[in-house]
C-alpha positions in Angstrom: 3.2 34.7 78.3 6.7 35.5 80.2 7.1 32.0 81.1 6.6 30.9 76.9 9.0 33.5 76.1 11.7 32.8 78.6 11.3 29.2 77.3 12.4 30.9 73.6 8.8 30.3 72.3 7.7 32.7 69.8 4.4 34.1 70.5 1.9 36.5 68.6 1.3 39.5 69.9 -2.0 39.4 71.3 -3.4 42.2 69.6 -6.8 42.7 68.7 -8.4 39.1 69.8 -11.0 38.9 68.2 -9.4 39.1 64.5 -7.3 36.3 65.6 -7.9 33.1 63.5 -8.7 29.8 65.1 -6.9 27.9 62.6 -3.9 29.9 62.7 -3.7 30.2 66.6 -3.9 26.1 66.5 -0.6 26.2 63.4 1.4 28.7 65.7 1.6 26.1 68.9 2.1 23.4 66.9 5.1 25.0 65.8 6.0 25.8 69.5 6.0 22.0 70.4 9.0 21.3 67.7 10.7 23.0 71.0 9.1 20.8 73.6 9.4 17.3 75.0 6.1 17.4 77.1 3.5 17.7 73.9 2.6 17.1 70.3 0.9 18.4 67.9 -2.0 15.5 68.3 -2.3 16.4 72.3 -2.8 20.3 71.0 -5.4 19.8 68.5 -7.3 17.1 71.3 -7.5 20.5 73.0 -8.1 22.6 70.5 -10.9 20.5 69.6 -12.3 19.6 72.8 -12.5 23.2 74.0 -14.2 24.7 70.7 -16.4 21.4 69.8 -15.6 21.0 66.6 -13.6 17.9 65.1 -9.9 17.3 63.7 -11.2 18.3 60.0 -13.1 21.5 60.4 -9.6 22.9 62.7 -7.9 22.5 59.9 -10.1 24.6 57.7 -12.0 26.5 59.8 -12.0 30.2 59.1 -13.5 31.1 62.4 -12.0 34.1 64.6 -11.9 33.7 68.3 -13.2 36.1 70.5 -10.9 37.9 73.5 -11.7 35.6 76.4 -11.7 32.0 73.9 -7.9 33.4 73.2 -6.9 33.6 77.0 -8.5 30.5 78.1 -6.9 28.7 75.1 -3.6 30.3 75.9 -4.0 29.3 79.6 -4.0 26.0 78.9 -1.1 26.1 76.4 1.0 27.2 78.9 -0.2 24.3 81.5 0.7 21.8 78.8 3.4 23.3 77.8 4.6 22.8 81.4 3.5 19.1 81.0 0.3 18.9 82.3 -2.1 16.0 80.7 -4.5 16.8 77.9 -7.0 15.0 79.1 -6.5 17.1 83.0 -6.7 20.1 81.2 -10.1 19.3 79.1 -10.9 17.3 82.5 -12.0 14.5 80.1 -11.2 10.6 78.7 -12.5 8.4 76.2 -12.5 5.0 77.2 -14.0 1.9 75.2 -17.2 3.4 74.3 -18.0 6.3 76.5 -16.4 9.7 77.5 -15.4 10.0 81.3 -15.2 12.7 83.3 -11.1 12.7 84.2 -10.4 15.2 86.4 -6.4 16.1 88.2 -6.0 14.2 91.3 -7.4 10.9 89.7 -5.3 8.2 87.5 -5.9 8.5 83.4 -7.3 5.4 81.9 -4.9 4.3 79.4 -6.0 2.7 76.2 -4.2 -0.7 76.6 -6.7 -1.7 79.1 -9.4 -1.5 77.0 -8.4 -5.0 76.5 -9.4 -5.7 79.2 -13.3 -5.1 78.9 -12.9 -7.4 75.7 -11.0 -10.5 77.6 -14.1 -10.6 80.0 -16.7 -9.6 77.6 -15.8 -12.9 75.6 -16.0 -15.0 78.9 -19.4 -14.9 80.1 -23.0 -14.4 78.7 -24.2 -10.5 78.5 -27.9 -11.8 79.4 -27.0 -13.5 82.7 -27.4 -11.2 86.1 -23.5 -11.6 87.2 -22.2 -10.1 90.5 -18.9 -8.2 88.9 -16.4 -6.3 92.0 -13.7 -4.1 90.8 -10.9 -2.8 93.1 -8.8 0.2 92.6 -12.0 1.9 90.1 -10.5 5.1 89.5 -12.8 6.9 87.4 -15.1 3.9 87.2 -14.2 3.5 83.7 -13.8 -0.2 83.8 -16.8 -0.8 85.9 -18.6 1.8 84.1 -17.2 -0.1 80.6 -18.8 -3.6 82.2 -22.0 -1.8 82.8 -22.6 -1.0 79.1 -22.2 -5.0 78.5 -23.2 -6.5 81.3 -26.1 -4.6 81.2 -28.2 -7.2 84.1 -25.2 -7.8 86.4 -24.9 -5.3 89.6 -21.6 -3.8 90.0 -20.0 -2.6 93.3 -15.9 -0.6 92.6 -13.9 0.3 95.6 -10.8 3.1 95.4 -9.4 4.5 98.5 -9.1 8.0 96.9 -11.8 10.2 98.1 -11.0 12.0 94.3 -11.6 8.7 92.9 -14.8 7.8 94.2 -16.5 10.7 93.1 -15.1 11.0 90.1 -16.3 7.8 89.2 -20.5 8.9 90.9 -20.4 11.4 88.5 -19.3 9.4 85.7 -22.1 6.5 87.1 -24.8 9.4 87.0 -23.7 11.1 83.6 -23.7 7.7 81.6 -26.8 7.4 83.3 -25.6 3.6 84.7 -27.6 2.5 87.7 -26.4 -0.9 88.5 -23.0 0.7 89.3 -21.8 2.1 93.0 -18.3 3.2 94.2 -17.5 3.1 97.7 -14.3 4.6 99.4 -12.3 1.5 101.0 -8.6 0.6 101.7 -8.8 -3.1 100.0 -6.4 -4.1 102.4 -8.2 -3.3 105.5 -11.8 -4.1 104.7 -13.3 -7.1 102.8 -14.8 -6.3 99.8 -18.2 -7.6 97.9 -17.8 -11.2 96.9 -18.2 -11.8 93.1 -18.2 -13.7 90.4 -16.2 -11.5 88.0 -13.6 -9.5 90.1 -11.3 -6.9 88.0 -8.6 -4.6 89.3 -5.9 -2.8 87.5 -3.9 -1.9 90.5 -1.2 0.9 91.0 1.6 -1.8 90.1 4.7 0.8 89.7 7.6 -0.1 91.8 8.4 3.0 94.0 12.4 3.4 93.0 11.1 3.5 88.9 8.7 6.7 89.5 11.6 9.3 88.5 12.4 7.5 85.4 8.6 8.1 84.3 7.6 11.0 82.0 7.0 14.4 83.6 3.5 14.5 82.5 3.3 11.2 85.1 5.4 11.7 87.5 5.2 15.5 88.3 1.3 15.4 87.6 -1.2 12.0 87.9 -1.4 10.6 91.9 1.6 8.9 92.9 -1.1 6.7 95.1 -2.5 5.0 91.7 0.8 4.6 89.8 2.8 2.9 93.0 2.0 0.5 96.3 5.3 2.4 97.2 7.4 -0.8 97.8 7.9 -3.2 95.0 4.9 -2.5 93.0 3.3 -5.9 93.8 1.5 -5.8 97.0 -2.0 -5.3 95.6 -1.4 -9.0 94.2 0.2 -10.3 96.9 -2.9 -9.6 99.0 -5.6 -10.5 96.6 -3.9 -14.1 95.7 -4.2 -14.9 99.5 -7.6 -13.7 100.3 -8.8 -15.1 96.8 -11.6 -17.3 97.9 -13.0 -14.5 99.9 -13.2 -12.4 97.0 -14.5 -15.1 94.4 -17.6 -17.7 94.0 -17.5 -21.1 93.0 -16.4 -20.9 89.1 -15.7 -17.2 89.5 -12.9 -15.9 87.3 -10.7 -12.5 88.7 -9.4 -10.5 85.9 -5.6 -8.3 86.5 -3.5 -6.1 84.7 0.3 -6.9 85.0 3.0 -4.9 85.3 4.9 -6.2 81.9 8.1 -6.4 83.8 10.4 -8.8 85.7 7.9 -9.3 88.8 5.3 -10.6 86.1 6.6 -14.4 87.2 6.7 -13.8 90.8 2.9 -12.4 90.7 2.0 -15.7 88.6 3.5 -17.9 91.1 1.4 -16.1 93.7 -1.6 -17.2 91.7 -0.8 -20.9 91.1 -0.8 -21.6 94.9 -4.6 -21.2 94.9 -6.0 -24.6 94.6 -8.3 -25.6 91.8 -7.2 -22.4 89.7 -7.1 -21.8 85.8 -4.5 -19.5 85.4 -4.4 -17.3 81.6 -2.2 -14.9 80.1 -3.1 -12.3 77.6 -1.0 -10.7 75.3 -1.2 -6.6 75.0 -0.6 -4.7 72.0 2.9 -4.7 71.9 2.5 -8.8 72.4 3.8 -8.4 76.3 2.2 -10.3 78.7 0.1 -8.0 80.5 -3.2 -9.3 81.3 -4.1 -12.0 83.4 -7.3 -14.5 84.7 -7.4 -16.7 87.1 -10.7 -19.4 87.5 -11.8 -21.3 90.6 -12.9 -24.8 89.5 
């Protein structure tokens, strides 16, 4: 409450709590973030709605009063956002192509520009065929996890070398009920990995000197480990270019997310010196190269 006030927020006196209207409670911190530069109204009523269950719509026109304890726990994690703290650490939840994942702190936030990625290699191979699919750097499994839905008779191994990681993305295996699935804990760099014939990674691709210019709700809160390789940002592809026909079959096809900046050529040239490849470039939303596939022929 202190902290709000010294920040020259206006809050309501708390009151008797239970009188206090859901729909107004939601108005008044909308009205607070006019004053903020780490939320928005949207981000508040994902909260809002999350925490009480109910959708956009019905917080808008809901009547409902809140009881004592719904009021603290809702102002608790006001404050936390407030202070710049994800919605989606504070509701401990994600939605990813089709699914909900379990998104807890400590582990990166799926973004939704790689959803493109689950449609680049769902329009590549057949969904009835029993493919062997590796994905490094997993997180919390959503892109494995995403495969799994489509893919439904391929068996699917993700690596991470978070210990967060991993089990965020076991308990996201076990609550979407997907059983072809397993995460192990592994540095990529020191340990081979499952051979495959899809291979996907979206790998922490930030240079090191760029994390200060990144928002606060980045910088000062998701794992520095999965935004930056702490040098240049393009280690991860450096490594897997080289040890390429360890990771791939004959006719396998390896799936990356780019960075969308200058080192974008220098990771493509990195790729080209594999012999017999295929090399593709996809286009994001914003129509910046940021997604690319490389075949062995």
């Amino acid at each position: 409450m202190r902290l709000l006030e010294s920040l020259g927020w206006q809050m309501k006196a708390q009151g008797s709590h239970n009188q206090l209207l859901l729909t107004n409670e939601f108005r008044e911190y909308c009205k607070q973030a006019a004053f903020s530069e780490n939320v928005s109204s949207d981000s508040i009523a994902y909260i809002f709605c999350e925490y009480f269950q109910i959708n956009r719509h019905d917080l808008l026109s809901s009547r409902k009063t809140i009881t004592q304890k719904q009021f603290l726990d809702i102002r608790k994690m006001m404050q936390d956002h407030f202070l710049g703290k994800p919605a989606q650490y504070i509701t401990k939840k994600t939605y990813f192509y089709e699914d909900e994942f379990y998104s807890p702190e400590g582990v990166f936030i799926p973004r939704p520009e790689t959803e493109l990625l689950i449609d680049i290699i769902k329009n590549d191979f057949n969904y009835q065929a029993g493919h062997k699919i590796t994905e490094a750097c997993a997180g919390t499994g959503c892109i494995s996890l995403s495969l799994a839905r489509i893919f439904t008779n391929s068996t699917i191994v993700g690596y991470d070398n978070s210990p967060e990681a991993v089990r965020a993305a076991k308990k996201n295996a076990k609550i979407l009920k997907k059983n072809n699935v397993r995460f192990f804990l592994r540095d990529v760099f020191q340990k081979k990995i499952k051979k495959a014939d899809i291979f996907v990674c979206n790998p922490p691709y930030i240079p090191l000197n760029q994390i200060d210019n990144l928002d606060k709700n980045v910088k000062d809160f998701e794992p520095h480990s999965a935004l930056t390789d702490f040098q240049s940002g393009i280690s991860f592809y450096l490594h897997f270019a080289i040890n390429m026909k360890n990771i791939l079959y004959k006719n396998g096809s390896a799936y990356f997310e780019l960075p969308g900046n200058h080192f974008n050529p220098e990771i493509i040239a990195s790729f080209k010196k594999i012999p017999y490849s295929k090399i593709e470039l996809f286009k994001d939303y914003n129509s910046k190269e940021r997604f690319l596939k490389i075949q062995i022929n």
